[in-house]
C-alpha positions in Angstrom: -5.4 -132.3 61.0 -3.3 -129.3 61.0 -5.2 -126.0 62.6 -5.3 -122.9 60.3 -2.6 -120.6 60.9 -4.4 -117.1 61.5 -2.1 -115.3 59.8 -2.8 -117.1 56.4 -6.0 -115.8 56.4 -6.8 -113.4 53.9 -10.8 -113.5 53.7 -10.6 -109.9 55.0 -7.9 -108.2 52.9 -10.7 -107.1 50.4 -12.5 -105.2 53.0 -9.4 -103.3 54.0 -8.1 -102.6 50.1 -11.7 -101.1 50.2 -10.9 -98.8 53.1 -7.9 -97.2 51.5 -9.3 -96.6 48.1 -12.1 -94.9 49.8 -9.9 -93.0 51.8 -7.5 -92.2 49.1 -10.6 -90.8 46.8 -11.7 -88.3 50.1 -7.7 -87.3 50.2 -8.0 -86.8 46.5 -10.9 -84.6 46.3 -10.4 -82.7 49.9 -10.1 -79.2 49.4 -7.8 -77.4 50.9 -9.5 -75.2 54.0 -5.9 -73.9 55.9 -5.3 -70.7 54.1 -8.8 -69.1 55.0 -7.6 -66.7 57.5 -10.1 -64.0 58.9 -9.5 -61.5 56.1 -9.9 -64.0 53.6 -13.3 -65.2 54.8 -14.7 -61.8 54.9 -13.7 -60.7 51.5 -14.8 -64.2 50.4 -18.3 -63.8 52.4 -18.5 -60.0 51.2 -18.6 -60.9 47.6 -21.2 -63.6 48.1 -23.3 -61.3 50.1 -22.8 -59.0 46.6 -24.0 -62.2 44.7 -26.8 -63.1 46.6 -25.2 -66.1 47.9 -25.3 -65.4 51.5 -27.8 -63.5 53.0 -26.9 -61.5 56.3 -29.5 -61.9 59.1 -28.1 -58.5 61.2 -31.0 -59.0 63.9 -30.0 -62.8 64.6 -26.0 -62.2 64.0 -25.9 -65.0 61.5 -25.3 -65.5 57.1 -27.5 -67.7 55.8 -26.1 -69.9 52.6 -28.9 -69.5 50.5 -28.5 -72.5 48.2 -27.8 -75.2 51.4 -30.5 -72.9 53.7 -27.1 -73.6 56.6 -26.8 -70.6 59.1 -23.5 -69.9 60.0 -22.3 -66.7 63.3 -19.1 -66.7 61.9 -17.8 -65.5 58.2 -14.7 -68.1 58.7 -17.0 -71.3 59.2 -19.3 -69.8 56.3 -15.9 -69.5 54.3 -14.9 -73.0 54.9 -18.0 -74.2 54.1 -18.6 -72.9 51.0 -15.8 -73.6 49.6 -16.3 -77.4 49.9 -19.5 -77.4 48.7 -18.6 -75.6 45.8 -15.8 -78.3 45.4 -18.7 -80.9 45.8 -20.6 -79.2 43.2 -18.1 -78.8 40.6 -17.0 -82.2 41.3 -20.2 -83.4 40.5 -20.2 -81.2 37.7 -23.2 -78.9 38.5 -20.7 -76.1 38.7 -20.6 -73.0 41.4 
């Protein structure tokens, strides 16, 4: 009896065609964080203070996202942030 060459062996390929799909949908629906500079995040944060978005906590030095309840010290992270999840939300179609 012959013995199995390894390399015919394909019980695996599923799994890894899985894996790229899956990474090709995250790709897909990454939004694009690398052009929130310093002055962009604060005029971002700014109006979402105006909105009631994000709450400023003076005393502690930290915004608080209202609708996640995450604390953030810097208005860049907080930028980032809610960017994506407003991506997540819209992609879920709940909207901003």
């Amino acid at each position: 009896m012959a013995t199995p060459d390894p390399h015919d062996d394909t019980s695996a390929d599923y799994e890894q065609f899985e894996k790229e799909l899956l990474a090709q949908d995250r790709d897909a629906a990454r939004v694009d964080t690398s052009d929130v500079d310093d002055t962009t995040a604060r005029s971002l944060v700014d109006d979402l203070i105006d909105v009631g978005v994000v709450t400023p906590v003076p005393e502690d030095r930290v915004l608080v996202h209202e609708p996640s309840g995450t604390t953030f010290d810097s208005p860049t992270q907080l930028a980032v942030f809610h960017r994506g999840w407003a991506a997540a939300r819209a992609a879920d179609g709940e909207g901003e």
